[in-house]
N, C-alpha and C positions, 0 to 999 in steps of 0.2 A: 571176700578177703583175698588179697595177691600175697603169694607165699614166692619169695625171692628163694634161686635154687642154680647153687653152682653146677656149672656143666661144660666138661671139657674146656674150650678156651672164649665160650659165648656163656653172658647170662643170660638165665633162663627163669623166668618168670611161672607163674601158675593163676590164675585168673580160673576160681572152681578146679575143674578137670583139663581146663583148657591151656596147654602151653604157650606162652612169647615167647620167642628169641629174638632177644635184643641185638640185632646187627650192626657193628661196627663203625665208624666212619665212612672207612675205606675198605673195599672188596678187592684183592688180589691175590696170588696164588695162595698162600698162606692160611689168608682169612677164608679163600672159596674153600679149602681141604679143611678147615673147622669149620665150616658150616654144613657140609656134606658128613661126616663126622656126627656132629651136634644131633642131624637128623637121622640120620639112624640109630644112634640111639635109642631116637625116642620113638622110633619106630618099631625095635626090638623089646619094648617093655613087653611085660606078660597083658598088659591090657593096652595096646595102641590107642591112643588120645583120636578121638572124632575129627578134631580139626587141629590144625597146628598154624600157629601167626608168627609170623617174620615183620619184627619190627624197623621199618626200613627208614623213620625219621629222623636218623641222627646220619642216614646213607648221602655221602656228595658224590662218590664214586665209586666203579664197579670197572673190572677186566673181564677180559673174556673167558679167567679161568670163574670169575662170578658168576657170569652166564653159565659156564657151563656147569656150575656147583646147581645152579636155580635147574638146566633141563634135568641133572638127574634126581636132585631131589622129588620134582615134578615126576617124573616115570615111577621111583618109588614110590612115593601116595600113593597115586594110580595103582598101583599094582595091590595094595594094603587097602585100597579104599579109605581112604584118608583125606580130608581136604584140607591143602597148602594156601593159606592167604596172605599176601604180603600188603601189609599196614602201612600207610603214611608213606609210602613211595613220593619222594622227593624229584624235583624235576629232570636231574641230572640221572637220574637213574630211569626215570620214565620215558626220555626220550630214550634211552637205549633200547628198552620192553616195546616201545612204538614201530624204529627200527629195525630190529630182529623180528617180528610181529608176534613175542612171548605176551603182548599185553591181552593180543586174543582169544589165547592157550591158557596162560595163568590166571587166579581171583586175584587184581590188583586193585588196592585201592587207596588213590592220591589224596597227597596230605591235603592240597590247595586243591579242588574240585572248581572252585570260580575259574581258574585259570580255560575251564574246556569253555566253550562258544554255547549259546545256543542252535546253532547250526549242526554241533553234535562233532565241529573239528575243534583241536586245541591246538594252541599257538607253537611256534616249533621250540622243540628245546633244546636247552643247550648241551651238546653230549662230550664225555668227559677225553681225554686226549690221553690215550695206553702207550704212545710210544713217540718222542719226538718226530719222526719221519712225517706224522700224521699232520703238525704245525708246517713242515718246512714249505712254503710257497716254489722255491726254485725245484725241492723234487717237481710239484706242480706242474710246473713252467715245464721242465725237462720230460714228462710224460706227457704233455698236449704237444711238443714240439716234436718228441719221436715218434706220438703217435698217430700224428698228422704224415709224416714221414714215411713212418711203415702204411697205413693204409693206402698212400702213393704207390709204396710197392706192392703193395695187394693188387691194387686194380691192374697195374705190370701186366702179373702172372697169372689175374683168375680166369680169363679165356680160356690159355694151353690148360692150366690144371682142371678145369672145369671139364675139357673135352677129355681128357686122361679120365679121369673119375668116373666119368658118363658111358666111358669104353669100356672099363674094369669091370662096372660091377652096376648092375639095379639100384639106383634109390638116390637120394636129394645129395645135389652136392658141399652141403654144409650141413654139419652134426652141430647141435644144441644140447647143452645138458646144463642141469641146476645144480650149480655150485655155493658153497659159505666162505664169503669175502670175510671183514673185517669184522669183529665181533660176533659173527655166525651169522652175518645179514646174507640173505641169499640171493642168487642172480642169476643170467643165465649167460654161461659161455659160450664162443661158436670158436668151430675148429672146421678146417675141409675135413672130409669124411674121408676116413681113411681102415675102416672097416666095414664088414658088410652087414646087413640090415639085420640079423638076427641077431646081432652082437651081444644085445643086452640081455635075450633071455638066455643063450649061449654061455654067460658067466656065471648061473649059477653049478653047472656039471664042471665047469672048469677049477672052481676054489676050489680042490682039494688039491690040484696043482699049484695052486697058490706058490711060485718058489721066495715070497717079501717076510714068510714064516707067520704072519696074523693078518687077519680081512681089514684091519685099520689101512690097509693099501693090498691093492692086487697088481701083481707085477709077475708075466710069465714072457720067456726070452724069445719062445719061438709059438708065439700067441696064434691057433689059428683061426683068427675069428678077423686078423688084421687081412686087407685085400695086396695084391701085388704091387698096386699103385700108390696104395698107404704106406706099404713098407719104405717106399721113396721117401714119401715125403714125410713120414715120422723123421727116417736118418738122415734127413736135411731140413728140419724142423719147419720145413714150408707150411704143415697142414694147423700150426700154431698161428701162422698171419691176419687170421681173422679178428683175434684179441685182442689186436692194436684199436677194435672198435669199443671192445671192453676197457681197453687205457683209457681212451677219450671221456667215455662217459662216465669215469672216474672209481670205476668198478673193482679195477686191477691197476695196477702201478708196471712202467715197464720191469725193475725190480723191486723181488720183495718175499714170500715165501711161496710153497706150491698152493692152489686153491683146491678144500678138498670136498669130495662128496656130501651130502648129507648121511649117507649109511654110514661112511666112516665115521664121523664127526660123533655119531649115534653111540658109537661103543667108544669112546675116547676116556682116557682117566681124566680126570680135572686137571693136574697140571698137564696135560697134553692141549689144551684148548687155549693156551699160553701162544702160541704160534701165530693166534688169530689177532693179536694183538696190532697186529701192522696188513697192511692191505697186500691182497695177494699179487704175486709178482708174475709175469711171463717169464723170466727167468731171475735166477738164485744162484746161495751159496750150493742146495743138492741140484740143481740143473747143469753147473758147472762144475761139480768136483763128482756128482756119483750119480747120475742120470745113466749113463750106460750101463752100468752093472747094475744088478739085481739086490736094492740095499734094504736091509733092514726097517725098520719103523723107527726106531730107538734112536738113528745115525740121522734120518731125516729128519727130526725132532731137535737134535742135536745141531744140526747144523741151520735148521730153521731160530733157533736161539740164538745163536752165533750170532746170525745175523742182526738181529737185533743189538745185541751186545753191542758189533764191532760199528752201525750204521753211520753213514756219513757220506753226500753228496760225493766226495773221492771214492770211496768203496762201491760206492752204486754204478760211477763211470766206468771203476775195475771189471765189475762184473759183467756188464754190457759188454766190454771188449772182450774177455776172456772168451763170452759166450759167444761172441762173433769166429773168432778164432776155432773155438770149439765146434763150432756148425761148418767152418769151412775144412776142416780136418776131418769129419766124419763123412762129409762129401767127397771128399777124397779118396776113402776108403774102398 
C-alpha cells in the first residue's frame, strides 16, 4: 500500500517502510535547500528508513546547487548507513551524474535503460544550460582567441621563468592540482610553481592561521611555504599563464568565477555551490576588486554571484581590461 505524506516542500511517498521523494521538475537553489532539508528529516526519525528513493522522473533539470544538495545528502547516508537511490533519472540530469562522475558514487537508476549501448557506453546527453554565458558562442570565440593569444605569451616567457624557478628552489617547473569547473566537474589546473615542494603538506600546521576566517578558502599574507620567485610571479600574475591551456580546452573561461578545490567544495552550504554555475574564470569580479586583500568567504561568494547576475560579453571585456591594468599596477609596486 503507498501512503501519500506531506513533507516540508517535497511529496513524500511511503511504499512499506520505504520513503519516495517525489523531486520536482526543476532543481535549483531553492528546490536543492528542500531537498537537503526533506532528507534530513527523514534521517532524524527515531527509526531511519533502510533505504530512501529520490524520484527523479518528473527531473529535466538540475543546478549545481542540485549537485551539491545530491553530494551532501550522499555523505549523510553514508554516515547513518542509509542507502540513497535515485529512481528514473531522466537524461538531462544523467548526463550531468556522467559528467561530474556522481553516477559512479551514487545508486542511479535510468528511467530509459535501452538508451545505454551494448558496448556498456550511452549516447551523450544533453546537459541542462545554468547560466547564459554557457549558450553564448562569442564568449567561445573570445576564449579560443585569447587563449591562443596568451599561450603565445607563455612560450614568450617560459625559458627565463623556467630558469628563475629551477634556480629558486628543487622541483618541476609547473604545479598541477584538481580543481571543480562547472557544475563540480573536475580537472586539472597548471600554474608555474611558485612554492616550494612541501607546500601541500605544510598547509595543514598553517590553517590555524588561516587569516579568510573558514577552510572554505585558505588565504595567508605572508604565506611561507611561497618561494622568492613565486612571490614575483604570484604579484605579477605570470605564474597564472599556463591556464590559458585550461581556456582552450574549454575547462576555464578567460572570465568567469575563481576555480575551487575539491576540499573546499566538500564543506560548502548548498547555496554556496551556486558559483559553479558558470565555468571558472582566470579572472573575475573577486580577482579584480579583492584579490589582494585578504577577503572573506561570504564577499567571494558575493561577488562570484554578481557576476553572474551582471554577465554580458561588455562586462567580460570590462574585466579583462580592468585585470590587465590591475596586473600592470601591482608590477609597478
Amino acid at each position: 500500500m503507498v501512503d501519500p505524506v506531506s513533507a516540508a516542500d517535497f511529496k513524500v511517498m511511503f511504499l512499506n517502510e520505504t520513503p519516495i521523494v517525489q523531486v520536482p521538475a526543476r532543481i535549483s537553489v531553492l528546490e536543492a535547500v528542500a531537498l537537503k532539508k526533506n532528507f534530513q528529516e527523514l534521517l532524524q526519525e527515531n527509526s531511519p528508513p533502510v533505504k530512501i528513493i529520490f524520484d527523479f522522473s518528473q527531473t529535466t533539470f538540475i543546478d549545481s546547487s542540485g549537485i551539491g544538495a545530491l553530494v551532501s545528502n550522499h555523505k549523510s547516508a553514508a554516515e547513518k548507513g542509509v542507502q540513497m537511490i535515485l529512481k528514473g533519472v531522466l537524461p538531462p540530469v544523467l548526463g550531468v551524474l556522467e559528467m561530474t562522475g556522481l553516477d559512479k558514487i551514487l545508486s542511479v537508476e535510468p528511467l530509459d535503460i535501452s538508451t545505454v549501448k551494448t558496448t556498456g557506453r550511452s549516447e551523450p546527453r544533453p546537459l541542462p544550460t545554468t547560466h547564459p554565458s554557457l549558450r553564448s558562442w562569442l564568449k567561445r570565440f573570445i576564449d579560443i582567441v585569447g587563449g591562443t593569444v596568451g599561450l603565445g605569451i607563455t612560450a614568450l616567457v617560459l625559458i627565463p621563468i623556467a630558469i628563475a624557478i629551477k634556480l629558486d628552489s628543487p622541483g618541476p617547473i609547473f604545479f598541477c592540482q584538481t580543481r571543480l569547473g562547472w557544475m563540480g566537474k573536475q580537472f586539472r589546473i597548471w600554474k608555474f610553481r611558485s612554492m616550494f615542494m612541501d607546500a601541500e603538506a605544510r598547509l595543514k600546521e598553517l590553517e590555524a592561521q588561516n587569516e579568510a576566517g573558514d577552510n572554505k578558502i585558505f588565504k595567508l599574507e605572508n604565506d611561507p611555504r611561497i618561494t622568492p620567485v613565486g612571490k614575483f610571479l604570484r604579484r605579477t600574475s605570470l605564474d597564472e599563464l599556463p591556464q590559458f591551456w585550461n581556456v582552450i580546452r574549454g575547462e576555464m573561461s578567460l572570465v568567469g568565477t575563481r576555480p575551487p578545490t575539491p576540499n573546499e567544495v566538500e564543506i560548502y552550504e548548498v547555496p554556496e555551490w551556486q558559483r559553479l554555475d558558470v565555468k571558472p574564470g582566470m579572472t573575475g569580479e573577486w580577482q579584480v576588486n579583492g584579490r589582494a586583500k585578504i577577503t572573506p568567504f561570504e564577499e567571494i561568494i558575493q561577488w562570484d554571484l554578481q557576476y553572474q547576475r551582471n554577465w554580458s560579453l561588455t562586462h567580460d571585456l570590462k574585466l579583462i581590461l580592468q585585470t590587465i591594468l590591475v596586473v600592470f599596477r601591482r608590477e609597478g609596486k
